[in-house]
N, C-alpha and C positions, 0 to 999 in steps of 0.2 A: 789144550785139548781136554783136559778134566772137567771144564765147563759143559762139552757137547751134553752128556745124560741130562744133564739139569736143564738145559735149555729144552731141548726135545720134551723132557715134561711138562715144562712150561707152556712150551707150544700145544701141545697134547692136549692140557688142561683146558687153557684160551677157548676152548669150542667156538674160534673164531677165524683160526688161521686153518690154512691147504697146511697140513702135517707130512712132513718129510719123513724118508727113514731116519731111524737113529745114526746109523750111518753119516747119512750125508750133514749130519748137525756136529759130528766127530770133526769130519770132516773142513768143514767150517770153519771150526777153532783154530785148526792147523792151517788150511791154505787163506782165510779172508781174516785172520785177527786184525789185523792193520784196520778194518773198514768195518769192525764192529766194536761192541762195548756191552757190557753184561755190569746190571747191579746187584748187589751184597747188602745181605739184613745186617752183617757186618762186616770189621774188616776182620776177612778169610773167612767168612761163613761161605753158605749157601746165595748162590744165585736166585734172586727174585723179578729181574727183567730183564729184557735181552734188545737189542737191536742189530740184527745182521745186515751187511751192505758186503757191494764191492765193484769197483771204478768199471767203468764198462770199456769192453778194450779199443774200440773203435772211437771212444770220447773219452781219453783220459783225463777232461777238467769235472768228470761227470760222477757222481756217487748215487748208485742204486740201490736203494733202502728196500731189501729182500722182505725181511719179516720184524715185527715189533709187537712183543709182547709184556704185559705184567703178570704176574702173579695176583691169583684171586685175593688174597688179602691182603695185600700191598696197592690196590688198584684206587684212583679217587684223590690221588696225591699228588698228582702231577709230575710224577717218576719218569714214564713215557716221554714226554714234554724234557725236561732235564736231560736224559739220556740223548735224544735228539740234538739238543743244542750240545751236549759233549762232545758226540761222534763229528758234527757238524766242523766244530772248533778242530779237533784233531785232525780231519781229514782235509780242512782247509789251509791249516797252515802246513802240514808235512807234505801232504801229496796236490795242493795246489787245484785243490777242486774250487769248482766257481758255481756249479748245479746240481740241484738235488731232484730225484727222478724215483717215482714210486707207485704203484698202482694201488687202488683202492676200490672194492667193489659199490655199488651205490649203496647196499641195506649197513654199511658198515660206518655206521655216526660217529663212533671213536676214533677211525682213522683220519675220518672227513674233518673230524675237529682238531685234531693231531696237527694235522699238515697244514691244514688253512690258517689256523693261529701263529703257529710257527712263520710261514710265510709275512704273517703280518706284525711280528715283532721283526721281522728280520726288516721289512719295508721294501720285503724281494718281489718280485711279480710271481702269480703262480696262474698257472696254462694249464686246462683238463682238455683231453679225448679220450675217447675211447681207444684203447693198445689192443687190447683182444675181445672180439664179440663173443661171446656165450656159446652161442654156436659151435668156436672154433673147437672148445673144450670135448672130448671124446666120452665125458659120461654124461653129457645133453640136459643136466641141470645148473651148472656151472654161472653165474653173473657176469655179465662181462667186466671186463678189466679194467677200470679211466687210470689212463698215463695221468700223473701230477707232476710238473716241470716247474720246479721253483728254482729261482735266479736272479740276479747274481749274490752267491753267497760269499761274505765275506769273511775274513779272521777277527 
């Protein structure tokens, strides 16, 4: 739970990501650690990337990649990518996930790069639609949402 502030800045910072309250980043630490993974400038420093997930309860082989961020000066290193295949491994072999599920807006290159690499060292198939139209969002500027369904993932 001591990770929640640091992540929440992180995200903050990102001027990339929908930012949550601090709160519910607290929150996170406590109910979804299992399905996240947070990296460190060292060991027991400060938090410099973060990847939040967690198993969707209607598809429990399914892991939904909430948010992923780096740090402004940590970013260009391929941290993102590593953190990825971390949570990936972990969540594959403990809780028996087989799909990884994520939205990504279209102006967003980094995520688009993120996922679709990933998919393609994995040799997994990856599936885009659109999950939420732009529209559905209530402050009417919003991008729509593309679902990314990569599969099967393996340990």
């Amino acid at each position: 739970m001591e990770d929640g502030a640091a992540i929440w800045r992180i995200a903050r910072d990102s001027q990339a990501l929908d930012l949550n309250s601090s709160y519910s980043y607290l929150l996170w630490c406590r109910d979804f650690a299992a399905t996240s993974v947070v990296a460190r400038d060292r060991p027991g420093g400060e938090p410099v990337a973060f990847i939040t997930g967690y198993v969707r309860p209607e598809r429990p082989e399914t892991l939904v990649v909430w948010q992923v961020a780096v740090d402004h000066d940590h970013r260009g290193r391929g941290l993102a990518g590593t953190l990825l295949e971390a949570l990936t491994e972990k969540v594959a072999a403990r809780l028996g996930v087989k799909t990884i599920e994520t939205t990504v807006t279209p102006d967003n290159t980094a995520s688009n790069r993120l996922f679709t690499s990933f998919a393609e060292r994995r040799g997994a198939s990856l599936e885009r639609e659109v999950l939420f139209d732009g529209g559905l969002f209530p402050e009417g500027t919003h991008l729509p949402e593309v679902l990314y369904r990569i599969g099967p993932i393996t340990p």
